[in-house]
Backbone as XML, in Angstrom:
<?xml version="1.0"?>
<chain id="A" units="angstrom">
  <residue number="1" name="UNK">
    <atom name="N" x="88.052" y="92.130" z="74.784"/>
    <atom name="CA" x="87.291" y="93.291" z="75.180"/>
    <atom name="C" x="86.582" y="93.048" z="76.503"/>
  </residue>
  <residue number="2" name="UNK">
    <atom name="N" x="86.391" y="92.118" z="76.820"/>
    <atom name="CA" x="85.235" y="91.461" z="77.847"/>
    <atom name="C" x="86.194" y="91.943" z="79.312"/>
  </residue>
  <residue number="3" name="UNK">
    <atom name="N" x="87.845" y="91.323" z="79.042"/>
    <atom name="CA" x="88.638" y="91.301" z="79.905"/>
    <atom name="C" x="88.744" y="93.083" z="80.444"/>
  </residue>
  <residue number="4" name="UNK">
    <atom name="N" x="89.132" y="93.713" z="79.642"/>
    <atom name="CA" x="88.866" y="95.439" z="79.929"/>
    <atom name="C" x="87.560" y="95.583" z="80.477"/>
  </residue>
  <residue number="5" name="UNK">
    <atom name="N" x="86.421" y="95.607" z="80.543"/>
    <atom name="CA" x="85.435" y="95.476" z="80.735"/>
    <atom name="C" x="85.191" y="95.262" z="82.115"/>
  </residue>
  <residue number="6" name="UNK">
    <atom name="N" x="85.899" y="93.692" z="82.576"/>
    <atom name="CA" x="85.721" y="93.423" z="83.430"/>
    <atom name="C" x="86.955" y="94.327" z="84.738"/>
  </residue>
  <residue number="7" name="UNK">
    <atom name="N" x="88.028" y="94.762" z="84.229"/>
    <atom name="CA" x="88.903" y="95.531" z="85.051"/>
    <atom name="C" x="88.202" y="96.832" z="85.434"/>
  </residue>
  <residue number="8" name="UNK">
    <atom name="N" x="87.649" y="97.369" z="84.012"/>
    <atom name="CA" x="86.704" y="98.613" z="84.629"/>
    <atom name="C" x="85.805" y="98.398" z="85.788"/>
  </residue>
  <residue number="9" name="UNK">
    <atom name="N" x="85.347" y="97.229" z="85.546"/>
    <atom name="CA" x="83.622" y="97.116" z="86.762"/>
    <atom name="C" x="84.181" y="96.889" z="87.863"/>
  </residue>
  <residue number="10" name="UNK">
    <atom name="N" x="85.655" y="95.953" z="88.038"/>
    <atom name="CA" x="86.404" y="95.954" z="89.692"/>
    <atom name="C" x="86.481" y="97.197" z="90.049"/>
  </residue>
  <residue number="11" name="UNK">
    <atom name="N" x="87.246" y="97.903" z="88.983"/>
    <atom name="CA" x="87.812" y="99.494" z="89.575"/>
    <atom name="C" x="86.786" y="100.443" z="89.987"/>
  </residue>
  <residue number="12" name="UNK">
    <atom name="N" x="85.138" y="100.369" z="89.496"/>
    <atom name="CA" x="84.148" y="100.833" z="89.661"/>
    <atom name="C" x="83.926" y="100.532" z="91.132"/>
  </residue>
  <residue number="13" name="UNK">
    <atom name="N" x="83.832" y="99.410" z="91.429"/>
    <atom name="CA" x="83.331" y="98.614" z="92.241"/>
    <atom name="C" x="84.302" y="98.846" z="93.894"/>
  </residue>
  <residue number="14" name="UNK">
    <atom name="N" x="85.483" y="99.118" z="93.835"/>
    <atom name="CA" x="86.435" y="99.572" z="94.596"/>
    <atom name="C" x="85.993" y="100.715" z="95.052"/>
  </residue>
  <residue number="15" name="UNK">
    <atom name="N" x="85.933" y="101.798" z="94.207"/>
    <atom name="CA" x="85.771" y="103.330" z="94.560"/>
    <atom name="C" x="84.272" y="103.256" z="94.936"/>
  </residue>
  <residue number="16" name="UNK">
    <atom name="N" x="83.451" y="102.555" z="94.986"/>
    <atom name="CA" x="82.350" y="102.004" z="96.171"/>
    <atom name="C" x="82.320" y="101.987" z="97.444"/>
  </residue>
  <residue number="17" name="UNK">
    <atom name="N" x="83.625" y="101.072" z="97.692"/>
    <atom name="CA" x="83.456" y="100.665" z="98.991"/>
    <atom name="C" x="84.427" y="101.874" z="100.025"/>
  </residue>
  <residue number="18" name="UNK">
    <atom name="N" x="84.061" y="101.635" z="101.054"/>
    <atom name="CA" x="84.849" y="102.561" z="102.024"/>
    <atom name="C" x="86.215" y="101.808" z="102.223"/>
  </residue>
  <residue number="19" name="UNK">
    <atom name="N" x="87.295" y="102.509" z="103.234"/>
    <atom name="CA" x="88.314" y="102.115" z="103.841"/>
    <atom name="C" x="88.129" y="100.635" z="104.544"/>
  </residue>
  <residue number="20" name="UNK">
    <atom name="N" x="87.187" y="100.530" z="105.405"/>
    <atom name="CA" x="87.155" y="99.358" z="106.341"/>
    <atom name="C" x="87.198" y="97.814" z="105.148"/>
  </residue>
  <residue number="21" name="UNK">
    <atom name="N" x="86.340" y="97.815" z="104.338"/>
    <atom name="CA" x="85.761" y="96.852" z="103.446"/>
    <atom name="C" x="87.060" y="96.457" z="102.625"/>
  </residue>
  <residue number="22" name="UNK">
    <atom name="N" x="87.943" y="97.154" z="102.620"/>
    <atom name="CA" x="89.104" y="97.105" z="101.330"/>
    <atom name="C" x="90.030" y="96.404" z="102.283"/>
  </residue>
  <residue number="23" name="UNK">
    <atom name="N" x="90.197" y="97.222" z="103.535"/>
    <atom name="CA" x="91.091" y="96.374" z="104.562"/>
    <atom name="C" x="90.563" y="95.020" z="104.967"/>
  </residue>
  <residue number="24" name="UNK">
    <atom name="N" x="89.483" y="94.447" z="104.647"/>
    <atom name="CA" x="88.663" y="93.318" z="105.393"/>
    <atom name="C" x="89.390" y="92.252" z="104.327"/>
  </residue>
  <residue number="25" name="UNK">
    <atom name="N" x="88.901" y="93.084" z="102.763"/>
    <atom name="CA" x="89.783" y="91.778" z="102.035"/>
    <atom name="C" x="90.575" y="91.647" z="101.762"/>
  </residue>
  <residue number="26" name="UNK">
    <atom name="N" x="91.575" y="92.413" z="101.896"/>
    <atom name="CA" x="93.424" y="92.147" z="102.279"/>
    <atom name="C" x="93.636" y="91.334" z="102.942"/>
  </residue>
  <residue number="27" name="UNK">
    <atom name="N" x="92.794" y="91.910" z="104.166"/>
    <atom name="CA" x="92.977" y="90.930" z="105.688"/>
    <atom name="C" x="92.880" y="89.211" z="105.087"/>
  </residue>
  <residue number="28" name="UNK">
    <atom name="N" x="91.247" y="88.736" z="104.508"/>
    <atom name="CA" x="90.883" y="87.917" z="104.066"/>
    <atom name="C" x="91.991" y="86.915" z="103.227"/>
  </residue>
  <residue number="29" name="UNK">
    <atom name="N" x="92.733" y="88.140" z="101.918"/>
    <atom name="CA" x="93.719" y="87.349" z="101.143"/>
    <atom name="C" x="94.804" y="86.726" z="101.632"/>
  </residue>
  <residue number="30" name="UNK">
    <atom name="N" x="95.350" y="87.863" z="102.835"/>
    <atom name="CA" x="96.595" y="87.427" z="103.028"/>
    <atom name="C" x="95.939" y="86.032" z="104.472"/>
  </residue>
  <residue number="31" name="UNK">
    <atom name="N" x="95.364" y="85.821" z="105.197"/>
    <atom name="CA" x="94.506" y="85.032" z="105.504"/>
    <atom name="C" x="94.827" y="83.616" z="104.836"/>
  </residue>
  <residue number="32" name="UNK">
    <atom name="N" x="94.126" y="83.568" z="103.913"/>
    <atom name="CA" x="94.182" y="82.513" z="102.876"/>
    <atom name="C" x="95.391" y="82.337" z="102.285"/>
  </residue>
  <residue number="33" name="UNK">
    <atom name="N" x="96.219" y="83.630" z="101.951"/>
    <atom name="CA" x="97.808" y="82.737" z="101.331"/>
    <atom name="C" x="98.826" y="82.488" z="102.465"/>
  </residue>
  <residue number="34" name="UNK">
    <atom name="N" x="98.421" y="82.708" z="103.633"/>
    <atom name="CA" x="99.129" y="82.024" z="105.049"/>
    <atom name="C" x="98.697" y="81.070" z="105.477"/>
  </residue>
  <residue number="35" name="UNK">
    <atom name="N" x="97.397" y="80.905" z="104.810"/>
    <atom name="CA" x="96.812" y="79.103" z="105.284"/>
    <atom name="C" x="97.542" y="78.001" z="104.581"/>
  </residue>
  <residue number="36" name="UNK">
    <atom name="N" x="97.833" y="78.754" z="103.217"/>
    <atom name="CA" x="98.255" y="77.804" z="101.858"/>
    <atom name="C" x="99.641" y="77.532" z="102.284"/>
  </residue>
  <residue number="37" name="UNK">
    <atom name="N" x="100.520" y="78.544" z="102.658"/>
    <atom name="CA" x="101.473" y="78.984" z="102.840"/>
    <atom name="C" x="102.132" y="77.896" z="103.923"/>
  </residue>
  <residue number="38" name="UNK">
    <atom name="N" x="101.057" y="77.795" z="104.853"/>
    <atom name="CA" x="101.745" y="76.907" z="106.185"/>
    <atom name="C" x="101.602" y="75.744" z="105.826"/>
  </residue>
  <residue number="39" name="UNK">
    <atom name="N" x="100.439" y="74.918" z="104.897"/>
    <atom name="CA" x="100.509" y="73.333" z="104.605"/>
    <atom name="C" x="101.711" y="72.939" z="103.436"/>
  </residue>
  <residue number="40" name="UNK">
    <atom name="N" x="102.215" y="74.297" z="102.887"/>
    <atom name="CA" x="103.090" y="73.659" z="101.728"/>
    <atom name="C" x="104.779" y="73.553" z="103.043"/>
  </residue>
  <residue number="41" name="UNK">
    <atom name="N" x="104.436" y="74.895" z="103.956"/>
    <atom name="CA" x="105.899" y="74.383" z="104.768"/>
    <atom name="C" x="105.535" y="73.395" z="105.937"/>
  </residue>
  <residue number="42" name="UNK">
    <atom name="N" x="104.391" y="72.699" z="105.997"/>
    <atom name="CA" x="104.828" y="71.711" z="106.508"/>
    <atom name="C" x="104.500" y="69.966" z="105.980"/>
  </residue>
  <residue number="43" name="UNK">
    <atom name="N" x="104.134" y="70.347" z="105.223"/>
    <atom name="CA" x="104.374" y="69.619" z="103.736"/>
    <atom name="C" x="106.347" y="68.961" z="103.433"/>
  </residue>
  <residue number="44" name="UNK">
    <atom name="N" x="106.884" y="70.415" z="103.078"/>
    <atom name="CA" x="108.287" y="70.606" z="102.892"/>
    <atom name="C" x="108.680" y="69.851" z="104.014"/>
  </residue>
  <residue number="45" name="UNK">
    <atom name="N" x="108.752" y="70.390" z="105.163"/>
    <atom name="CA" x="109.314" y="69.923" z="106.350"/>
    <atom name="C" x="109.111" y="68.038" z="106.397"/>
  </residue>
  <residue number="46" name="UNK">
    <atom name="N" x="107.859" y="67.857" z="106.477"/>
    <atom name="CA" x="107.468" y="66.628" z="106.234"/>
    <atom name="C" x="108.428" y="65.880" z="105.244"/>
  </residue>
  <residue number="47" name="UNK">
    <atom name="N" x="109.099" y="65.810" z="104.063"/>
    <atom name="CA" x="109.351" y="65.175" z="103.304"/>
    <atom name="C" x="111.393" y="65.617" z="103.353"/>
  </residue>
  <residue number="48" name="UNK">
    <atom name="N" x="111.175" y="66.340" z="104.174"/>
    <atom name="CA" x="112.928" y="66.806" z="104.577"/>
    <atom name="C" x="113.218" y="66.426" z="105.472"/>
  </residue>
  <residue number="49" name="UNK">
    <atom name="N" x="112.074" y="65.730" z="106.334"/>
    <atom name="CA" x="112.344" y="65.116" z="107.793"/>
    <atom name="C" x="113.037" y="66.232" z="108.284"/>
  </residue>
  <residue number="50" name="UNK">
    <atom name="N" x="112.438" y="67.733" z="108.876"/>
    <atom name="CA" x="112.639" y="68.435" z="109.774"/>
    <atom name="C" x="111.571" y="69.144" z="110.243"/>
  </residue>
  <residue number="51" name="UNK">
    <atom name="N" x="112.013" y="69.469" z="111.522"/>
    <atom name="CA" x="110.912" y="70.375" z="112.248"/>
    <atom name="C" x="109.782" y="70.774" z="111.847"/>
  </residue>
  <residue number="52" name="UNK">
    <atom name="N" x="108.509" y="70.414" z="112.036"/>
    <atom name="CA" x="107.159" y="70.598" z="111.304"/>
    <atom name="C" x="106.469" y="71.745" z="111.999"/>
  </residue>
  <residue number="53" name="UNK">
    <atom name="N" x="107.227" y="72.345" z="112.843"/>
    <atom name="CA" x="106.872" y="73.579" z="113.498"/>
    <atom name="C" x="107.405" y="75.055" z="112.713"/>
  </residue>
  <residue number="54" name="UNK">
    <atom name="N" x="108.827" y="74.587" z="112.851"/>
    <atom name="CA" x="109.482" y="75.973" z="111.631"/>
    <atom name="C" x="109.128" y="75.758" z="110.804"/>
  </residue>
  <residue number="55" name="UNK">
    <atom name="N" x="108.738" y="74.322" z="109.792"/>
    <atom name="CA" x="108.358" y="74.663" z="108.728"/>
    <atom name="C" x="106.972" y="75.082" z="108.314"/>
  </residue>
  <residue number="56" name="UNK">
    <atom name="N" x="106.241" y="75.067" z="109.489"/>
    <atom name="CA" x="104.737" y="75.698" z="109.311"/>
    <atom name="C" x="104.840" y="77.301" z="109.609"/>
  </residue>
  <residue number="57" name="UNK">
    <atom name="N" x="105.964" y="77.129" z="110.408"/>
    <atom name="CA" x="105.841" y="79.209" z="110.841"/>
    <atom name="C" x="106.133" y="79.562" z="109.482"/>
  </residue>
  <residue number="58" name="UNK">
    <atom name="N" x="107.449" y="79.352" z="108.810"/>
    <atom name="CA" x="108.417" y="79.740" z="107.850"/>
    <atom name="C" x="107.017" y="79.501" z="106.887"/>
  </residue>
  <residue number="59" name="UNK">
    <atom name="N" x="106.630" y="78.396" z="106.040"/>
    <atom name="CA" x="105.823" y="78.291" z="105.762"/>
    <atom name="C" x="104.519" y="79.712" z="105.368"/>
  </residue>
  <residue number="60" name="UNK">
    <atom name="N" x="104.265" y="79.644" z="106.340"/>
    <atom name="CA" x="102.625" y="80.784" z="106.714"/>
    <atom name="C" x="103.182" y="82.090" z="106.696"/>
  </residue>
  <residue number="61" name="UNK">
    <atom name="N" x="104.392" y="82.893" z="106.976"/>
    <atom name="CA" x="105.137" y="83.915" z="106.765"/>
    <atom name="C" x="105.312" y="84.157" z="105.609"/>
  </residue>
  <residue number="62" name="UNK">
    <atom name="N" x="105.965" y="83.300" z="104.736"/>
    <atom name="CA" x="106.500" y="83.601" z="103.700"/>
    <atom name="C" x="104.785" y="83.425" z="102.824"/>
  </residue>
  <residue number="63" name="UNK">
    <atom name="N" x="103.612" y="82.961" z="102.789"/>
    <atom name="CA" x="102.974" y="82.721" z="102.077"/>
    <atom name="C" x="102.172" y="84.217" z="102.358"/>
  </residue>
  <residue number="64" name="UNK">
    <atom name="N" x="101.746" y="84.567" z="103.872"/>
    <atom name="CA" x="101.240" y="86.042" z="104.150"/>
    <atom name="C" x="101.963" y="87.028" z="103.433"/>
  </residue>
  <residue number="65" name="UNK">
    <atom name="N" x="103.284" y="87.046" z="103.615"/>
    <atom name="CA" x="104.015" y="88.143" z="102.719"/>
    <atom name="C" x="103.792" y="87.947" z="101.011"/>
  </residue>
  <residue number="66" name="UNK">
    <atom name="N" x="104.016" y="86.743" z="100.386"/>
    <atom name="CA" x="103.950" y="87.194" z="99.207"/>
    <atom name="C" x="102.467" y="87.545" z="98.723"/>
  </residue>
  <residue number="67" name="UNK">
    <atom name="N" x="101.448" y="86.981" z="99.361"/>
    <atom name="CA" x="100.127" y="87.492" z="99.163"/>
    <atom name="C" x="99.869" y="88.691" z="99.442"/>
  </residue>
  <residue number="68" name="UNK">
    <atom name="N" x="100.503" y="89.626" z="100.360"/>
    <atom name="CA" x="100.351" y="90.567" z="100.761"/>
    <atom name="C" x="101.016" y="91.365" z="99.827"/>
  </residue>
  <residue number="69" name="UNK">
    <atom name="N" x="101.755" y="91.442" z="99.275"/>
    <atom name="CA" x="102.334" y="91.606" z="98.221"/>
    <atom name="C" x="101.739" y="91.948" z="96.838"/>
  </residue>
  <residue number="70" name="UNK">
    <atom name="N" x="101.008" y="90.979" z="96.293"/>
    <atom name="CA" x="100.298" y="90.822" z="95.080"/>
    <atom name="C" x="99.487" y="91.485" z="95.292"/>
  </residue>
  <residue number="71" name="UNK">
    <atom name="N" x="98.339" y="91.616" z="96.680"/>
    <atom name="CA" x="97.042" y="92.309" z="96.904"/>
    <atom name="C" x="97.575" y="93.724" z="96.797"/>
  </residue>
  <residue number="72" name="UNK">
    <atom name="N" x="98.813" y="93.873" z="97.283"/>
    <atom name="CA" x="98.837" y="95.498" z="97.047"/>
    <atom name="C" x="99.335" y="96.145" z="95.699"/>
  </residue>
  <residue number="73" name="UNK">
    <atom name="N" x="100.049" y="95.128" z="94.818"/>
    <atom name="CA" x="100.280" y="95.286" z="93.474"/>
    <atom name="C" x="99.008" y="95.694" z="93.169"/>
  </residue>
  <residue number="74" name="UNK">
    <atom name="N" x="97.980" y="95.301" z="93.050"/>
    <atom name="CA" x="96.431" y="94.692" z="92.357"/>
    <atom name="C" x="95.944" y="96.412" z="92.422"/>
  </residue>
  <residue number="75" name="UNK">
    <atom name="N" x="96.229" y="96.933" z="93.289"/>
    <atom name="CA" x="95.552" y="98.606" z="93.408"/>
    <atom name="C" x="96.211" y="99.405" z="92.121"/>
  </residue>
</chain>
């Protein structure tokens, strides 16, 4: 019950804020899953012995998109 509860008070809490504030933490998420995104591809790269440059772009792309992704599922 707690869990319903708590989905209501986000959804409350949304229809609060204006346009700018909603875009700030998209911005923010996908932010953060392109940070994550670029140390795991160059991480990868690192241990494949290749290019630690593509694998940080490839990396930070693919981590912005799937975050970007989920944040817009979440609406």
């Amino acid at each position: 019950m707690a869990y319903a509860q708590d989905m209501l008070d986000k959804l409350q809490s949304n229809k609060d804020k204006d346009g700018n504030e909603l875009i700030l933490e998209q911005t923010k998420g996908t932010f953060t899953g392109s940070a994550i995104g670029l140390f795991l591809g160059l991480y990868f790269a690192h241990k494949r012995n290749s290019n630690l440059v593509i694998g940080a772009f490839i990396g930070a792309a693919l981590g912005g998109l799937v975050t970007r992704v989920f944040i817009a599922q979440k609406k």
